[in-house]
DONUNU-116766 format. One record per residue (C-alpha): residue number from 0; residue in one letter; y, z, x. Coordinates in steps of 0.001 Angstrom, whole numbers, plus 500000, padded with zeros to 6 digits. Each point is the difference from the previous one (the first is absolute). Layout:
<recs>
+-----+-----+--------+--------+--------+
|   n | res |     c2 |     c3 |     c1 |
+-----+-----+--------+--------+--------+
| NUM |   A |      Y |      Z |      X |
...
+-----+-----+--------+--------+--------+
</recs>
This chain:
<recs>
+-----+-----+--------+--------+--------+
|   n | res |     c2 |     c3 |     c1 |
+-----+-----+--------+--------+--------+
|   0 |   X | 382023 | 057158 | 665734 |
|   1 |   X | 502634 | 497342 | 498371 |
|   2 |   X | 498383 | 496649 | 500204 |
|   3 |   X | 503345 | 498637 | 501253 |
|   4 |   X | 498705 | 501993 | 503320 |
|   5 |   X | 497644 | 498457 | 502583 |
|   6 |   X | 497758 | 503474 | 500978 |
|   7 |   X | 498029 | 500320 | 503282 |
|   8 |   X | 502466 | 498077 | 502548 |
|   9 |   X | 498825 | 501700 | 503196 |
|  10 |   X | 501322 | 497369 | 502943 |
|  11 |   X | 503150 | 498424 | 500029 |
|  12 |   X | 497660 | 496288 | 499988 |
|  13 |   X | 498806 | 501196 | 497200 |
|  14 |   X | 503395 | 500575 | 498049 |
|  15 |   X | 501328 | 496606 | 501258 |
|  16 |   X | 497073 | 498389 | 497801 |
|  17 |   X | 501850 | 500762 | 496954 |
|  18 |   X | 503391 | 498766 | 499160 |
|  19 |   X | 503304 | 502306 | 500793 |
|  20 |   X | 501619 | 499903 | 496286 |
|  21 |   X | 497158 | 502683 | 498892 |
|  22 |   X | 499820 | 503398 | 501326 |
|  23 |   X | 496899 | 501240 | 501854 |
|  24 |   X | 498456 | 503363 | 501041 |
|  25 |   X | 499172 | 501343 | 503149 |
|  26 |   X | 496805 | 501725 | 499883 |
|  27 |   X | 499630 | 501764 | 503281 |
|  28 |   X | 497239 | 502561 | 500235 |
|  29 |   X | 499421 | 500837 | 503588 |
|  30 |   X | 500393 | 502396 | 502157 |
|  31 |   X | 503715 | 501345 | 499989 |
|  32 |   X | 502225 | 498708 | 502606 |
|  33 |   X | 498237 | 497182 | 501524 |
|  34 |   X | 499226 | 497540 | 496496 |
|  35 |   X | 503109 | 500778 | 498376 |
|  36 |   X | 502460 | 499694 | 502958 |
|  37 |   X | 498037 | 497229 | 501631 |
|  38 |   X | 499984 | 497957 | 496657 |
|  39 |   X | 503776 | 500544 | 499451 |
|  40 |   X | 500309 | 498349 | 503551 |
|  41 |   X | 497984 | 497115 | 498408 |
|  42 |   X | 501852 | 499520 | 497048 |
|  43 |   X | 503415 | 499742 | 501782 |
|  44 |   X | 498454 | 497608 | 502639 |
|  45 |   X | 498409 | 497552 | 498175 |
|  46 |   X | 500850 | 500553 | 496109 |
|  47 |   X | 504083 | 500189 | 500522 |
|  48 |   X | 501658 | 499295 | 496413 |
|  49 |   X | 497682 | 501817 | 498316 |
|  50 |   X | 502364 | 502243 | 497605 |
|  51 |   X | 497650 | 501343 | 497472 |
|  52 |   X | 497652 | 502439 | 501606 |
|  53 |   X | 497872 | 502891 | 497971 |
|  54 |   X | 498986 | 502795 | 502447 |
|  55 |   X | 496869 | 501848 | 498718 |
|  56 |   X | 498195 | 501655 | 502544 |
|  57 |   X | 497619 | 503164 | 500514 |
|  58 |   X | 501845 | 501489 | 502872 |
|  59 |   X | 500748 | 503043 | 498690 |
|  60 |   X | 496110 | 500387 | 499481 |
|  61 |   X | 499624 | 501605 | 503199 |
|  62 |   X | 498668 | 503642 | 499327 |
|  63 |   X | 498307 | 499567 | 497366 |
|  64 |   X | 496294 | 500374 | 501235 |
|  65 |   X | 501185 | 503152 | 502080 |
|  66 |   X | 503420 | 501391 | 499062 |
|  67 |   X | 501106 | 500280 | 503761 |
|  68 |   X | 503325 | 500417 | 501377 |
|  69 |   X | 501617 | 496537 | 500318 |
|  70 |   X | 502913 | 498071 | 500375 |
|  71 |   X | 500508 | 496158 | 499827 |
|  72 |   X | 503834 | 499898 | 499213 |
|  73 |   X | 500612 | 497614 | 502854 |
|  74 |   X | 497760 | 497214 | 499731 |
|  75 |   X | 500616 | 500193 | 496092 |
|  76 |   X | 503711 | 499844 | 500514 |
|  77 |   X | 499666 | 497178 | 502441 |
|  78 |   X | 497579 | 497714 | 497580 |
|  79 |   X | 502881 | 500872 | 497365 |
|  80 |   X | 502456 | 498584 | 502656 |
|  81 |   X | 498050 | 497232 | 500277 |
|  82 |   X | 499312 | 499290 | 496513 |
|  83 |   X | 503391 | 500195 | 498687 |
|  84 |   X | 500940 | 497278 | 502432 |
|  85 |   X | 497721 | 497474 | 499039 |
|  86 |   X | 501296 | 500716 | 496180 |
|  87 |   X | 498110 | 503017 | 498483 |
|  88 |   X | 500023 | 500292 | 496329 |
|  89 |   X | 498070 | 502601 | 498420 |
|  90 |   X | 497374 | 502377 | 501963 |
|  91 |   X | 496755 | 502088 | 498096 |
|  92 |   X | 499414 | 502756 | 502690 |
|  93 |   X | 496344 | 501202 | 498666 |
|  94 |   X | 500059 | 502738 | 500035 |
|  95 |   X | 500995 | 503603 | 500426 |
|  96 |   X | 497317 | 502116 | 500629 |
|  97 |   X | 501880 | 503091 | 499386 |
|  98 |   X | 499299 | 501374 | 503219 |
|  99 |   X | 503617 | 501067 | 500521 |
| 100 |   X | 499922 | 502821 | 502474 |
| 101 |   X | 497901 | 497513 | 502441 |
| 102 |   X | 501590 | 497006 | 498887 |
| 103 |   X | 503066 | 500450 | 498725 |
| 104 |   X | 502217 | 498204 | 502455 |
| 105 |   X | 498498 | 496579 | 499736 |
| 106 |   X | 500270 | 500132 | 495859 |
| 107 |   X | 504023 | 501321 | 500332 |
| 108 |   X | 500126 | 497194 | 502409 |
| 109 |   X | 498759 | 497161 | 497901 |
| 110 |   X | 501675 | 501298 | 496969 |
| 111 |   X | 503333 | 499404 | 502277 |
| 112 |   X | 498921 | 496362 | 501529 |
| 113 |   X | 499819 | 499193 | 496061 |
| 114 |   X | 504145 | 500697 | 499855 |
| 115 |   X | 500612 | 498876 | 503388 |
| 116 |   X | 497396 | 498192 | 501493 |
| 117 |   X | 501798 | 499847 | 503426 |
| 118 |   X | 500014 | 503453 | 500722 |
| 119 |   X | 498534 | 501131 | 503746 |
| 120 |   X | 497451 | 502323 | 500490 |
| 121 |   X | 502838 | 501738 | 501820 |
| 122 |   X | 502210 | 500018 | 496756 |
| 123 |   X | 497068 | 501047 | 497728 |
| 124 |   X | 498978 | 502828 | 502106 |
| 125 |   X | 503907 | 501500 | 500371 |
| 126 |   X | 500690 | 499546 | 496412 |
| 127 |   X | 496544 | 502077 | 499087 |
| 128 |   X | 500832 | 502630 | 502890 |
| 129 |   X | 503551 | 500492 | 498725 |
| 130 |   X | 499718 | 499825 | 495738 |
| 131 |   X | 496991 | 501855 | 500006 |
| 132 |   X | 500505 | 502562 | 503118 |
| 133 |   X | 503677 | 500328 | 500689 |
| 134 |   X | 500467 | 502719 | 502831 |
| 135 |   X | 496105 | 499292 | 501035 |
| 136 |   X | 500525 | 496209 | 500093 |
| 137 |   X | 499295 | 499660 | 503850 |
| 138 |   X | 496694 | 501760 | 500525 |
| 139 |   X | 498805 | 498302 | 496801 |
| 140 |   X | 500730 | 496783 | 501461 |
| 141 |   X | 498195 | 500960 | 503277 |
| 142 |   X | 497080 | 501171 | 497839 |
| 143 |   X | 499757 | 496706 | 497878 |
| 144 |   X | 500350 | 498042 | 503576 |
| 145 |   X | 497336 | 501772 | 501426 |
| 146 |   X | 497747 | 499203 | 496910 |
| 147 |   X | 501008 | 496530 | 499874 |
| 148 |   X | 499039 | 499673 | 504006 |
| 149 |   X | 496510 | 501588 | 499011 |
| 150 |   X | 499319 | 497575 | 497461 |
| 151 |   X | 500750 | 497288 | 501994 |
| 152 |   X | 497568 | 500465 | 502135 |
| 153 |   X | 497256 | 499974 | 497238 |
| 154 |   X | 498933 | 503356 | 497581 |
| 155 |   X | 496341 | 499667 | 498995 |
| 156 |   X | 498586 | 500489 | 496657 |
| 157 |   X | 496900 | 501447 | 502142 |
| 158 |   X | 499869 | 500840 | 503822 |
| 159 |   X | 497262 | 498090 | 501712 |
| 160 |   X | 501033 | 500864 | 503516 |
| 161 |   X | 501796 | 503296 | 501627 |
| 162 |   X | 502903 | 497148 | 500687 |
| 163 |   X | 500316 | 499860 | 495852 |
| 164 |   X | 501401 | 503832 | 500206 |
| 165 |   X | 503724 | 499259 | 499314 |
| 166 |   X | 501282 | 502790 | 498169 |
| 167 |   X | 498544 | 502348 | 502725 |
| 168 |   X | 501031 | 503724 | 500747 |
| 169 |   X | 502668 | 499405 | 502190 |
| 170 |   X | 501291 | 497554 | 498246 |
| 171 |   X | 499910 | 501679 | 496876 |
| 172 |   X | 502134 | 502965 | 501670 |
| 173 |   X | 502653 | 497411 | 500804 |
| 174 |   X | 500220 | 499210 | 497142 |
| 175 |   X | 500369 | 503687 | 498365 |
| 176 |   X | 502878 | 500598 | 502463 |
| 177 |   X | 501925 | 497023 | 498604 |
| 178 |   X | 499470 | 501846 | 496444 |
| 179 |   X | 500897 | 503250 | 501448 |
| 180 |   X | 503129 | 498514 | 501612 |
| 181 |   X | 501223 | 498563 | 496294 |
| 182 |   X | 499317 | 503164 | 498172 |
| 183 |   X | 501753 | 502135 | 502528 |
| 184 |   X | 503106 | 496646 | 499831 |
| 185 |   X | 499988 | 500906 | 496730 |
| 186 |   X | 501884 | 503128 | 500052 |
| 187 |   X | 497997 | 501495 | 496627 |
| 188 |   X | 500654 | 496788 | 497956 |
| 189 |   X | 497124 | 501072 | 496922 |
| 190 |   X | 499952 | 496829 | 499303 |
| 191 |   X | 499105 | 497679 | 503185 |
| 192 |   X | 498067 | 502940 | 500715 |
| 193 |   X | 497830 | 499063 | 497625 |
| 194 |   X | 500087 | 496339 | 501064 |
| 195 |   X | 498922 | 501167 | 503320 |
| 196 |   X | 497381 | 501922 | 498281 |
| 197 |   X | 498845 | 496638 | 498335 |
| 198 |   X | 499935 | 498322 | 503295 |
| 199 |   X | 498045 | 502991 | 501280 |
| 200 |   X | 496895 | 499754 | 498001 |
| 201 |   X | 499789 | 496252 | 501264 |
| 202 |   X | 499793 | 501400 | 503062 |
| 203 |   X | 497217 | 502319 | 499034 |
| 204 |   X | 498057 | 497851 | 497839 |
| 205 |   X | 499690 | 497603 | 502965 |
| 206 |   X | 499032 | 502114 | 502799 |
| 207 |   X | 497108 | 500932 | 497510 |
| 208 |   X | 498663 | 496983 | 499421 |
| 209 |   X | 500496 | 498675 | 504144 |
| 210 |   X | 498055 | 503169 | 500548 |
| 211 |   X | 497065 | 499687 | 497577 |
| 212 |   X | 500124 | 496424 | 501123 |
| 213 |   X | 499626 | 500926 | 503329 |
| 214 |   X | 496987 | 502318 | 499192 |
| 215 |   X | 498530 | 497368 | 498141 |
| 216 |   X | 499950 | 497674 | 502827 |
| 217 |   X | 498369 | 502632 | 502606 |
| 218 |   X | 497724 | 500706 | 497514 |
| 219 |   X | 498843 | 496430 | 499246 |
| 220 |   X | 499325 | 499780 | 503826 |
| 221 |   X | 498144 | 503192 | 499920 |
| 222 |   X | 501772 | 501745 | 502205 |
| 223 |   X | 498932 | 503699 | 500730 |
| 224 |   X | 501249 | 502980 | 499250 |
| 225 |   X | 502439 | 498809 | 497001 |
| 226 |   X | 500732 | 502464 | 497574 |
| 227 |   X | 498205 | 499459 | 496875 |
| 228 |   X | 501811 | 502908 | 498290 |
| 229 |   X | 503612 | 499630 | 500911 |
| 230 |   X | 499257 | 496568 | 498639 |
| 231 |   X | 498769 | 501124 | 496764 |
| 232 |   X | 503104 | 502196 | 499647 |
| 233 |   X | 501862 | 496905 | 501174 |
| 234 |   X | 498376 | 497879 | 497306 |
| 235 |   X | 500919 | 502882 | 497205 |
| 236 |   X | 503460 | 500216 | 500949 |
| 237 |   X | 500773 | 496275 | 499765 |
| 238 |   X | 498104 | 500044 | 496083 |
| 239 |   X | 502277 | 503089 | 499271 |
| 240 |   X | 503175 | 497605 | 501562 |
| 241 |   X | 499055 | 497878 | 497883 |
| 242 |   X | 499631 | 501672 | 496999 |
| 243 |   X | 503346 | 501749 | 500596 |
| 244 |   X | 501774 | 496719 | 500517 |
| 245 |   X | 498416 | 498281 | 496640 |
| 246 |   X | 500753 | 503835 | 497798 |
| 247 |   X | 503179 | 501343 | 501067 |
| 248 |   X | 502203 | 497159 | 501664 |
| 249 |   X | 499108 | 497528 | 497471 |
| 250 |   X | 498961 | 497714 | 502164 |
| 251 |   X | 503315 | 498766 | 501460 |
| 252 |   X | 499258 | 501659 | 503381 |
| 253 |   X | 496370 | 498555 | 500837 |
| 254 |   X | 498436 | 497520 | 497440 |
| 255 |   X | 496899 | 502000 | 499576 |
| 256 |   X | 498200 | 498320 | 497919 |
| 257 |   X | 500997 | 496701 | 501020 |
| 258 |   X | 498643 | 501032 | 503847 |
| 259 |   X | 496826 | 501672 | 499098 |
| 260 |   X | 499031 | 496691 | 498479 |
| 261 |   X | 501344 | 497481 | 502663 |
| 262 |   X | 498280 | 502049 | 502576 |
| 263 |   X | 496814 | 499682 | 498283 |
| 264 |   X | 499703 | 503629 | 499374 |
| 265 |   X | 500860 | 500053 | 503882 |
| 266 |   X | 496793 | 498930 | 500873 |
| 267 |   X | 500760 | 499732 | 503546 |
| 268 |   X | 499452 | 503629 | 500546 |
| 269 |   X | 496104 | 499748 | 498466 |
| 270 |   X | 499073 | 500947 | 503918 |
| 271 |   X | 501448 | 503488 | 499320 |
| 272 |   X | 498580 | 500257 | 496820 |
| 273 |   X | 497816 | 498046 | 497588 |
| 274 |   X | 502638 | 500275 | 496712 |
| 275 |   X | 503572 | 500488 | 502340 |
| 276 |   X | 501974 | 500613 | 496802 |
| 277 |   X | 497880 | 502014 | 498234 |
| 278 |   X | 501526 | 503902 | 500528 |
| 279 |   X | 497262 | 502550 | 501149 |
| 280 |   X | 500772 | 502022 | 497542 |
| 281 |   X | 501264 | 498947 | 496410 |
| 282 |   X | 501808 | 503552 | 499476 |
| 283 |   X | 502241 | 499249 | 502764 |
| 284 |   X | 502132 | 497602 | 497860 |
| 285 |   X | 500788 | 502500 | 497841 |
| 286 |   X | 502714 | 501350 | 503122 |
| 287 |   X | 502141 | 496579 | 498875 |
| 288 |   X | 500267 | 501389 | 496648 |
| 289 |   X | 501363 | 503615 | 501458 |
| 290 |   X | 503508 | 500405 | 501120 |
| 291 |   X | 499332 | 501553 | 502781 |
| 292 |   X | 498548 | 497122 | 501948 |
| 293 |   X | 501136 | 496433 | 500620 |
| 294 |   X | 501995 | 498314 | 502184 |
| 295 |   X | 504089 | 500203 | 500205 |
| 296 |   X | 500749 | 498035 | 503477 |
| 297 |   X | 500393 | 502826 | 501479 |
| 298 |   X | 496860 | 500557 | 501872 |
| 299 |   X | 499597 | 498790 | 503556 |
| 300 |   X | 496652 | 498324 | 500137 |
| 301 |   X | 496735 | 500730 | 499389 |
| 302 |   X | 499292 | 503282 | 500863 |
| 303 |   X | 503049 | 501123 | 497247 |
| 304 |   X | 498570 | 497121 | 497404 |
| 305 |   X | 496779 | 502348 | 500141 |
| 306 |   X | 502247 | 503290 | 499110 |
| 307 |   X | 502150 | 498170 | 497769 |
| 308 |   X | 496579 | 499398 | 497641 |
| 309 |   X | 498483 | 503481 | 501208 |
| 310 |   X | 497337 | 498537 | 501856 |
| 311 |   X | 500823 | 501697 | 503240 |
| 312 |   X | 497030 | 502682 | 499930 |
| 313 |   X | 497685 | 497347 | 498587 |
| 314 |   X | 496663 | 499638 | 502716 |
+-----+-----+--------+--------+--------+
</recs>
C-alpha cells in the first residue's frame, strides 16, 4: 500500500475525517450487492467532492468456498456506476479465483467496468452474448439472466434447509434447454460450440455439488432411507471432477486446487462420509490420466459425468 493512501475507509464519516487533497481506499468486504451499492449511496450523499477514490473490494470472491454457478454482474456494475461518480481512481478487484466456467461473467464484467466504468448490466451482458456467442447471443443472455436471478436470491456454500436447494432438477433442465437452444443457434459454429461446451460443464459441475449438498443436509438430519451408495459414487465423481479440472484444463475452467482448500477439503459433506474428498479407491484417478475419460462439455449431467469417467457399472 503507498503511504500517500489512507487504507481501511469503510463509511463515508469515516473518509470525511481525513482531508480531500489525498486519495483514499474503499475497503468494502461484505456481502455483494448490499455493502458495496449501499456505501456508494453513502459516499455520494454525504462525501460529494470527493475525486480521488481507490476501489478494492472482494466481490468477485463469491465462489470460492463452493465453485457454484453465479452471477453478480448487476450489483457489480451498479457499485461501478456509483463509484465512478463520486470520482473513482484506481480499483484492486482481489481476486480471480479461476473458476471461469461458473464465474466467468462477473470477472469479463469487472475487467470491462475497469475501461468503462459506466457500463449497465444490460450493456455488459449484450456485449458478452454477442463477442463471445454471435448467432447464439440470445439464449446465452437468457441463460446468464436466469443465473443472475438465482443468485440473487442467495446460493449457499452448504444447504441447511430443503429451501437452500437452488440449483434443483427442474431448474437445472431450464437451464440445459437455454444451452441446447445456443448450440442448435449456432448453426455448427466449432468454435462457440465449444464455448457452449465451456458453459456446459458449469452447468454440470453445479448440479453436482447442489445435489451432494442436498444429500448432505438429509443426511445430517438423519433422514431414512438415503442412499449411502449413490452418495459414495457421488462423492467419487466430484474427486475425479476435480482431478480432471486441475490435470487436463489447466485449471482455467474450475480452480481446483484453489476450491478444495477454501472449502476446507469440503468438509460440509463429513455427514456422508468421514474424509468427503478422499476417493474410495486410489486406482480410480488413474481414468484422468487415460484419454478415454474426462469431461468435454458435452455431457448432460450426472448420469453422463459417470460414463464420461467409466464409472457407470461401478456398484
Amino acid at each position: 500500500m503507498h503511504a500517500s493512501l489512507f487504507n481501511g475507509l469503510n463509511s463515508a464519516q469515516a473518509a470525511l475525517q481525513f482531508p480531500l487533497d489525498r486519495p483514499f481506499v474503499i475497503d468494502v468486504l461484505g456481502e455483494i450487492g448490499r455493502a458495496e451499492v449501499g456505501f456508494v449511496e453513502d459516499l455520494k450523499t454525504d462525501a460529494a467532492g470527493l475525486r480521488q477514490a481507490y476501489w478494492r473490494p472482494n466481490v468477485l470472491l463469491f465462489n470460492r468456498r463452493d465453485g457454484k454457478l453465479k452471477s453478480f454482474v448487476g450489483p457489480i456494475a451498479k457499485a461501478m456506476n456509483g463509484f465512478s461518480e463520486v470520482g473513482l481512481r484506481q480499483t484492486d478487484f482481489d481476486s480471480i479465483q479461476q473458476n471461469w466456467i461458473t464465474a466467468g461473467l462477473s470477472y469479463y464484467a469487472a475487467a470491462r467496468l475497469n475501461w468503462n466504468p459506466r457500463l449497465t448490466m444490460e450493456n455488459l451482458l449484450e456485449d458478452y452474448a454477442r463477442r463471445g456467442f454471435g448467432a447464439a447471443a440470445a439464449p446465452i443472455r437468457k441463460y446468464w439472466q436466469r443465473v443472475e436471478e438465482i443468485s440473487r436470491l442467495g446460493v449457499k456454500i452448504a444447504h441447511e434447509t430443503a429451501e437452500d436447494y437452488r440449483y434443483t432438477p427442474e431448474v437445472v433442465a431450464e437451464l440445459r434447454g437455454c444451452l441446447r437452444a445456443a448450440e442448435a443457434a449456432a448453426a455448427g459454429d466449432a468454435q462457440i460450440r465449444d464455448r457452449i461446451a465451456f458453459l456446459r460443464m458449469g452447468l454440470n459441475y453445479t448440479e453436482l455439488a447442489e445435489t451432494l449438498d442436498d444429500l448432505a443436509r438429509r443426511a445430517k438430519a438423519g433422514e431414512a432411507g438415503l442412499d449411502r451408495v449413490r452418495a459414495r459414487r457421488l462423492l467419487d465423481l466430484h474427486r475425479l471432477v476435480l482431478q480432471d479440472f486441475m490435470i487436463n484444463h489447466q485449471n482455467m475452467a474450475l480452480g481446483a486446487p484453489l476450491l478444495a482448500w477454501g472449502s476446507g477439503g469440503f468438509g460440509k459433506w463429513a455427514s456422508l462420509s468421514p474424509t468427503p474428498f478422499k476417493i474410495s479407491d486410489e486406482n480410480l484417478l488413474s481414468r484422468v490420466l487415460d484419454p478415454k475419460h474426462g469431461q468435454t462439455g458435452r455431457e448432460e449431467g450426472i448420469a453422463e459425468l459417470f460414463k464420461a469417467f467409466g464409472l457407470e457399472a461401478s456398484p
